[in-house]
N, C-alpha and C positions, 0 to 999 in steps of 0.2 A: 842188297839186304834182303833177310827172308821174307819180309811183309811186303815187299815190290813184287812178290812175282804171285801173289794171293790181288792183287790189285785187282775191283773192280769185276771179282769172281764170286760172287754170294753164293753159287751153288754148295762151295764147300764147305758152308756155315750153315747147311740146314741141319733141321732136329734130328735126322735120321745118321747124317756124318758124324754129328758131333759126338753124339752117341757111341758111334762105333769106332771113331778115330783120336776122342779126348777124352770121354768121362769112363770109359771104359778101364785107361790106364786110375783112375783113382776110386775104380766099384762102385759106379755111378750109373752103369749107363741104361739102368734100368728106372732112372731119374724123371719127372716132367722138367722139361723147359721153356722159359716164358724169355725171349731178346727184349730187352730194356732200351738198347743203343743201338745203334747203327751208322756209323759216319764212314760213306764211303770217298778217301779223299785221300793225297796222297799218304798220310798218316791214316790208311786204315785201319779201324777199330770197333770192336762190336763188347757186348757186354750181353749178358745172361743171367736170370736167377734161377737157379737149378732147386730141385724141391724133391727129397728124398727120405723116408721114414721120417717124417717131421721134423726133418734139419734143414737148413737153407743155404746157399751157398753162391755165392761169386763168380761166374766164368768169365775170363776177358780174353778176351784177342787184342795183342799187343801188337805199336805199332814200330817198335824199336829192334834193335841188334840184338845178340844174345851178352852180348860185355856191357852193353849198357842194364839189360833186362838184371844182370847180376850186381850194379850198382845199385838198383831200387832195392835187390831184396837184398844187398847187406845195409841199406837205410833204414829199412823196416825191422832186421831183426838187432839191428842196434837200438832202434829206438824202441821196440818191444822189451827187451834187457834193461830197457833205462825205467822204464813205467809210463812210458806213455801210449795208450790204448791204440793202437792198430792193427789191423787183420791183416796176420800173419800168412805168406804164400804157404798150403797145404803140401806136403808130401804124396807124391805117388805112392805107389804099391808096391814100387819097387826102389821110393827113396828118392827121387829126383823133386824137382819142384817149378819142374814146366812138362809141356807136354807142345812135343815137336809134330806137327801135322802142316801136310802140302805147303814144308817151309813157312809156315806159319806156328809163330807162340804163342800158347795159349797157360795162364796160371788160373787158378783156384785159388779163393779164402773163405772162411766163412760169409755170410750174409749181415752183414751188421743193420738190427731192425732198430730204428729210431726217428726221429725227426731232424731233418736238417739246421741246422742253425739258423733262426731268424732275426735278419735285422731289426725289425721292429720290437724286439726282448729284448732288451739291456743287461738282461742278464745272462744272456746267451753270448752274446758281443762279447761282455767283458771275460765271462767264462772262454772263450774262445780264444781272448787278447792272452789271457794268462796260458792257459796251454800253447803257444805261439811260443811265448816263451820259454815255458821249458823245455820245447823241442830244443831252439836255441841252444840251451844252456847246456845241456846231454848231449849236443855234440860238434862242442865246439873240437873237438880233437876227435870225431867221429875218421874213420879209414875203412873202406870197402875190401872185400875178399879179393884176392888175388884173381885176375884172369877177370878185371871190373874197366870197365873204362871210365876214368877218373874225371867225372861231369863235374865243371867250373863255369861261372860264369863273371863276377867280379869287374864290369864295364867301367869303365872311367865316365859317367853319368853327364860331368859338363861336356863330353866329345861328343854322346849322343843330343844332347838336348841343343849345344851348337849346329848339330845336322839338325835336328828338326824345327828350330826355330827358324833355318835358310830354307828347309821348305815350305816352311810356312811361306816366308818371302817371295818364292817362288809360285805359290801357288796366287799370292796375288796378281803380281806379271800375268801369270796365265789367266786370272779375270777380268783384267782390264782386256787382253787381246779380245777373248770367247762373248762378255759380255751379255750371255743367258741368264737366264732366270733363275740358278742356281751362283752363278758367278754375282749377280745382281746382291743376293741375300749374304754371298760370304763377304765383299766387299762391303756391307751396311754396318756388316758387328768387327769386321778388321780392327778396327781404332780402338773398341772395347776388351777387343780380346789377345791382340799381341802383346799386349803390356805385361799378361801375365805369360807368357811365353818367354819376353825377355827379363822378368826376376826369375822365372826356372833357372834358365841358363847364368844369369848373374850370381845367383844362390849357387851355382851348382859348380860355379868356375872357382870358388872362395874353399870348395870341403878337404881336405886333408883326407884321402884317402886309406893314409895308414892309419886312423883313428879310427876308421870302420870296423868291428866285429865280426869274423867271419864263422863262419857254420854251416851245417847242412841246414839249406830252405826248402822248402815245401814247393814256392813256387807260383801254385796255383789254390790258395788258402782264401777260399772262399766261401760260402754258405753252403751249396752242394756237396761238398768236400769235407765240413766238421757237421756230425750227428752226437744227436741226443738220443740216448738209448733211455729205458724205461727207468733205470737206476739214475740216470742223469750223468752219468758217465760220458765227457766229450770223447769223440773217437776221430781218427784223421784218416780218410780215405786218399786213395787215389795219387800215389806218389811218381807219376810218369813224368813229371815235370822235375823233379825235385833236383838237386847239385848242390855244392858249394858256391855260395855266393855272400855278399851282405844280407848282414838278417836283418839290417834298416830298408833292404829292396823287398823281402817278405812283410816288412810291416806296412810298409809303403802302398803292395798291391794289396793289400787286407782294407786298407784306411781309405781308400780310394773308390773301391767297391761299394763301399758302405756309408760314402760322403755322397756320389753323383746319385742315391737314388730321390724320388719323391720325395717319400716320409721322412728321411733322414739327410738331407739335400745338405750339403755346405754345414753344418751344425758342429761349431765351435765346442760347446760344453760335449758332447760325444766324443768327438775325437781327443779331446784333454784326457775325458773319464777314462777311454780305449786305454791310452798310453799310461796311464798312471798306474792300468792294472798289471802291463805288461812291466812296468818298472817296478812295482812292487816286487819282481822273482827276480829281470834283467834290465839294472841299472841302463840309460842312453846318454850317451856324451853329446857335446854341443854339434860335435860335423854331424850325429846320426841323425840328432834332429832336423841342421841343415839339409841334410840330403830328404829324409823325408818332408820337410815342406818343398825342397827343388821339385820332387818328384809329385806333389798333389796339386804346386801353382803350374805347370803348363796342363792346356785346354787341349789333352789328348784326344777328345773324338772328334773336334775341330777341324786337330791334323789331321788323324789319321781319315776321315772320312774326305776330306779336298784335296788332301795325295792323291786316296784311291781313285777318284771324283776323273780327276786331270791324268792320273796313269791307265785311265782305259775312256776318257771321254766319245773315243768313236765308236765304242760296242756297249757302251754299259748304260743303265735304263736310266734316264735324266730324273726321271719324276721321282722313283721308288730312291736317290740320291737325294734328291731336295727334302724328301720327306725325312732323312735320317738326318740332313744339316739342321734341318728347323728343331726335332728332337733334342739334338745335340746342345745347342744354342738355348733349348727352353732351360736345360738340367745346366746349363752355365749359370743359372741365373743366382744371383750371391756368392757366385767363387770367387772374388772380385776382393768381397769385405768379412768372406772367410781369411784369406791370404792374409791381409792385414792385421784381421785378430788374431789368428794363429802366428803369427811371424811377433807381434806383440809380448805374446804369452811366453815364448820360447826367449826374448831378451832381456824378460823379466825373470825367466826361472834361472838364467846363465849371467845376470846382471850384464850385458851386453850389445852391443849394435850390428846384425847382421846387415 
């Protein structure tokens, strides 16, 4: 792929190349550049705001193929067609809307100036829940341009949370054998926290998968990702993640973000308000809601940090581990008797027994 062979070569991303080998093709290269991003991994990625006659602008270096690169931007300019606010990929000078350098892609959009969306404003959340939704809604029958690779993703959810529940399992085995100081602490809250591991997967072996809604998801519909501009105009950045999938999986990772933090920890009445806004535009049936409680009762940083924990325990730093269990473990605290209430609420609006 083009981005492998750019791996782990920052030279070709200084100001002076970029200049002459990207912003050049869009009469830029007489531009400041300030790099915002830098993630050198094997998705590498860099990001730039470029500053030109008092216009602002976008640069990315993308870490994908050119068939998938053409799936986000028939995403984008479906859903700019539909009205919902994204920064559309810029045209070259000569028409194109990448710019091909040392097998490396690189697109341009405007700069969208605003504030990220903060969870601690509830009216940002719920403005947020709502535009979530009308991506949804614009395209559920969304189809990319020809010569796109046709990103899906649509997982059968009790298969996954059956896998991650047995490693959970497995990661106990492994601390009873290892029996440190990190194995000590995960075995202390095991009995507290598999429970909700096993309603995920119980919840999640019950949903009807044809009852899911399918559409183009975002993905990665986060706070970073929705801005407030000056007008208060929500704007959606950042569609590198984005495919066909359930739109109860985009609501799912939206509600999830925005449950495990501090200030907004497990909070019942938030996450009702969330959904009611997004039902207000797009009705949920009984499995979406299923799936989205399957999806917020398993204790994901749980697993995923005692997987990691146990799949590299002979090189990886035990302390700087312990320290993210115990984090994990603190932001568990009331998911327990959020589950409950939320699981309540949902058999009460469906008059039924999950």
């Amino acid at each position: 792929m083009p981005y492998e062979a750019a791996k782990n070569d920052y030279n070709f991303l200084s100001e002076s190349n970029l200049k002459k080998y990207v912003l050049s093709y869009y009469g830029l290269e007489n531009g400041d550049i300030t790099q915002i991003k830098f993630k050198d991994t094997d998705k590498q990625r860099a990001v730039f705001k470029v500053t030109y006659n008092d216009c602002l602008y976008c640069l990315k270096k993308v870490y994908f193929s050119q068939d998938e690169l053409l799936f986000v931007y028939s995403a984008i300019e479906w859903l700019y067609h539909n009205n919902i606010s994204v920064p559309r990929l810029l045209p070259t000078i000569d028409g194109n809307r990448y710019v091909v350098y040392n097998n490396m892609f690189f697109i341009l959009t405007p700069w969208i100036d605003g504030e990220k969306c903060s969870y601690d404003n509830i009216s940002n959340v719920l403005d947020a829940s709502g535009t979530l939704a009308k991506l949804h809604t614009c395209t559920k029958h969304f189809k990319p341009i020809d010569g796109s690779k046709y990103k899906t993703g649509m997982e059968d959810m009790a298969v996954s949370m059956e896998k991650h529940f047995n490693q959970l399992l497995n990661c106990s085995n492994m601390a009873f054998n290892y029996k440190d100081r990190f194995s000590k602490t995960f075995l202390y809250y095991f009995d507290s926290l598999i429970p909700l591991a096993q309603k995920s997967y119980a919840i999640a072996a019950g949903i009807n998968n044809k009852n899911l809604s399918v559409a183009l998801c975002h993905m990665d519909y986060v706070n970073k990702n929705i801005i407030f501009d000056k007008s208060n105009t929500t704007w959606i950045i950042d569609f590198d993640k984005c495919r066909i999938d359930y739109c109860a999986h985009d609501i799912s990772y939206f509600l999830r973000r925005l449950l495990k933090r501090d200030n907004t920890r497990w909070d019942n009445e938030i996450a009702i308000n969330t959904l009611k806004c997004y039902e207000a535009i797009k009705p949920l049936n009984l499995d979406e809601y299923k799936y989205i409680l399957a999806y917020l009762a398993f204790p994901q940083k749980y697993w995923k940090i005692s997987k990691d924990y146990y799949n590299n325990i002979s090189r990886c730093n035990k302390n700087s581990f312990l320290t993210l269990l115990n984090k994990a473990i603190e932001k568990s605290e009331n998911h327990m008797e959020f589950i409950k209430s939320f699981q309540k609420y949902i058999e009460n609006k469906f008059n039924c027994n999950i």
